[in-house]
C-alpha positions as CSV (number, residue, x, y, z in Angstrom):
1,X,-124.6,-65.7,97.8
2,X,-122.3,-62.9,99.1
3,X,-123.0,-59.5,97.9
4,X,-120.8,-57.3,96.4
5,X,-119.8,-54.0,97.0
6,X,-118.2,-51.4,95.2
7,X,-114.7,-50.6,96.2
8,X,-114.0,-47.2,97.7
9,X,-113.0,-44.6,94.9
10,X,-110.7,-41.7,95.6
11,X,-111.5,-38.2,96.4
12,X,-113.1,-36.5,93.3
13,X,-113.2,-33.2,94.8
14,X,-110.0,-30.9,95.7
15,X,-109.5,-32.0,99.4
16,X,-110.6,-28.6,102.0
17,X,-107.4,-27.5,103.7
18,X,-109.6,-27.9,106.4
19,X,-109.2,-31.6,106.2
20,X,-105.4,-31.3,106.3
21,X,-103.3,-31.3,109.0
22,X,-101.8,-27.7,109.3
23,X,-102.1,-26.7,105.9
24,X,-103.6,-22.8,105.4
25,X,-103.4,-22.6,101.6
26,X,-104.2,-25.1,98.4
27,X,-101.9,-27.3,97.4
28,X,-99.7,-26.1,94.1
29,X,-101.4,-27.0,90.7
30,X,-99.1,-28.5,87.7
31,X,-98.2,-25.5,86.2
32,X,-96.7,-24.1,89.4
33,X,-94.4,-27.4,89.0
34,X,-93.6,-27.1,85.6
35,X,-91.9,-23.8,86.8
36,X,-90.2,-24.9,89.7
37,X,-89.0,-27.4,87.5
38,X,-87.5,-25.4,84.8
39,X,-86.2,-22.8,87.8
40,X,-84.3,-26.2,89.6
41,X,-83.0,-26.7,85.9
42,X,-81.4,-23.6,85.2
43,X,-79.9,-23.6,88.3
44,X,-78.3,-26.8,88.1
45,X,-77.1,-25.2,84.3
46,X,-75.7,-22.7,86.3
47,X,-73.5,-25.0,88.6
48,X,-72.0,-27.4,86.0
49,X,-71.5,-24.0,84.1
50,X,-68.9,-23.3,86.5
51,X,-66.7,-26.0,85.4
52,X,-66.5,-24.7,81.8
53,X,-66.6,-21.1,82.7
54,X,-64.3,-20.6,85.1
55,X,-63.1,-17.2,83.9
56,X,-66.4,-15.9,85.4
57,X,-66.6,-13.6,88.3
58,X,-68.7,-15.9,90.7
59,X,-66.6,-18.9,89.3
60,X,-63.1,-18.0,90.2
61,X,-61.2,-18.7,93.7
62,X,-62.5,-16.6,96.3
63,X,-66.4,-16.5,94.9
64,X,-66.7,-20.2,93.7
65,X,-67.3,-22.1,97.2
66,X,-70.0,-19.6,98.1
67,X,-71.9,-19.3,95.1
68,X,-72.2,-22.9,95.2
69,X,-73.4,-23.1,98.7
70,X,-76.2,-20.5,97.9
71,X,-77.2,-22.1,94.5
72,X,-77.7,-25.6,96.5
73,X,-79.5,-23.7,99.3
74,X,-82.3,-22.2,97.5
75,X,-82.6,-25.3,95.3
76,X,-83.0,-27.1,98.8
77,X,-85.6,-24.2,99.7
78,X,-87.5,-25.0,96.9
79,X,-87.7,-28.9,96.7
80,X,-88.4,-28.7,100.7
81,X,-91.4,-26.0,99.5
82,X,-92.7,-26.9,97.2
83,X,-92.3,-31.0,96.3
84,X,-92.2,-31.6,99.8
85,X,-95.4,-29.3,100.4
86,X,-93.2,-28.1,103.6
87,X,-94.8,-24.7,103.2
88,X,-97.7,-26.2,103.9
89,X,-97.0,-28.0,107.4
90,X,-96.5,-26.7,110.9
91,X,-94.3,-24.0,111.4
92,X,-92.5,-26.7,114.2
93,X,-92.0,-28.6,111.1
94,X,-90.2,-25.9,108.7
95,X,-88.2,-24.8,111.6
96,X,-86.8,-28.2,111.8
97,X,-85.8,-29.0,108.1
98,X,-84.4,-25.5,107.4
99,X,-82.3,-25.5,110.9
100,X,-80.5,-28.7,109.1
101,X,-80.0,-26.9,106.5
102,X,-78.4,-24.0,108.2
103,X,-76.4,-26.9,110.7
104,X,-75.3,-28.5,106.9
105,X,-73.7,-25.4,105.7
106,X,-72.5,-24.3,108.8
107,X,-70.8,-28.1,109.5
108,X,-69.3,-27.7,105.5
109,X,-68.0,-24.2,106.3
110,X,-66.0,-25.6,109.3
111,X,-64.8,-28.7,107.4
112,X,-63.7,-26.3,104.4
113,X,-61.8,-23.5,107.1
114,X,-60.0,-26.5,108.8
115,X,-58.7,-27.4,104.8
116,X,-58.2,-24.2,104.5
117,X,-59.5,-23.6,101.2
118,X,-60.1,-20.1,102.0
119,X,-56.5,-19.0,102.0
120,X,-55.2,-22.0,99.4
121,X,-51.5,-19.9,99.5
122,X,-50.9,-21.0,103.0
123,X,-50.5,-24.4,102.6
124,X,-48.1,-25.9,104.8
125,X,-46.0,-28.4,102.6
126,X,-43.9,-31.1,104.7
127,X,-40.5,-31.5,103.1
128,X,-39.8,-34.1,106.5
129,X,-39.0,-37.7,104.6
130,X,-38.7,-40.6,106.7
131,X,-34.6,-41.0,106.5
132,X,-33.6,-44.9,105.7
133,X,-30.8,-46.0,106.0
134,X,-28.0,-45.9,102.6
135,X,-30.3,-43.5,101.0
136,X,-29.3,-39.8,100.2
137,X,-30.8,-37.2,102.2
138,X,-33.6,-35.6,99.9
139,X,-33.1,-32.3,98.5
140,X,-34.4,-29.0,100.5
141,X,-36.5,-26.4,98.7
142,X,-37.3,-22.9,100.1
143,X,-40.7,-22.9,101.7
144,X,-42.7,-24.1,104.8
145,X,-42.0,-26.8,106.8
146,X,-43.6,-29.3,109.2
């Protein structure tokens, strides 16, 4: 005969943040989620908002790229925070995921200078077409060229 033994059940009782590895404060009870929820939905409103309201201050030319830069950084902020539990790790560890963060928009901001979406009027447009043989030359309009 081979005896049985009951399996292992989970932890009944909230687990000590002593038992954790770095934490200093309980974790975040569901209504704390609920909240961040409904916060990460409104701000997501807000960005597809600024496809139908581009009349909008923060929505026009110059505001648009930034605003959208700092709505996905705090939404990153808080889903690193909070569903992550990254607040509650090692400082070595939130140092790390919010330096990416900083390195990600810094890396965009470059990418977006060298389009030169800040200044969208300097444009260079190339009016050079490859010349073949029995075709007219094309037309020349005012402007810069390459």
């Amino acid at each position: 005969m081979t005896a049985t033994t009951e399996p292992e059940s989970h932890w009944e009782e909230p687990v000590p943040t002593s038992a954790l590895d770095g934490a200093v404060h309980e974790y975040s009870r569901d209504k704390t989620y609920v909240v961040i929820f409904l916060i990460l939905f409104a701000i997501t409103v807000v960005e597809v908002l600024t496809y139908f309201l581009a009349d909008f201050v923060l929505f026009k030319d110059p505001w648009l790229v930034p605003t959208l830069l700092l709505l996905g950084a705090v939404k990153f902020w808080i889903v690193a925070g909070w569903f992550m539990h990254l607040r509650f790790d090692k400082k070595i560890l939130q140092w790390l995921f919010y330096s990416g963060l900083i390195l990600a928009i810094l890396v965009y901001i470059a990418v977006l200078t060298m389009f030169r979406v800040w200044w969208p009027q300097s444009h260079a447009i190339c009016e050079s077409v490859p010349e073949y043989p029995g075709r007219p030359p094309a037309a020349s309009t005012p402007g810069p060229t390459c």
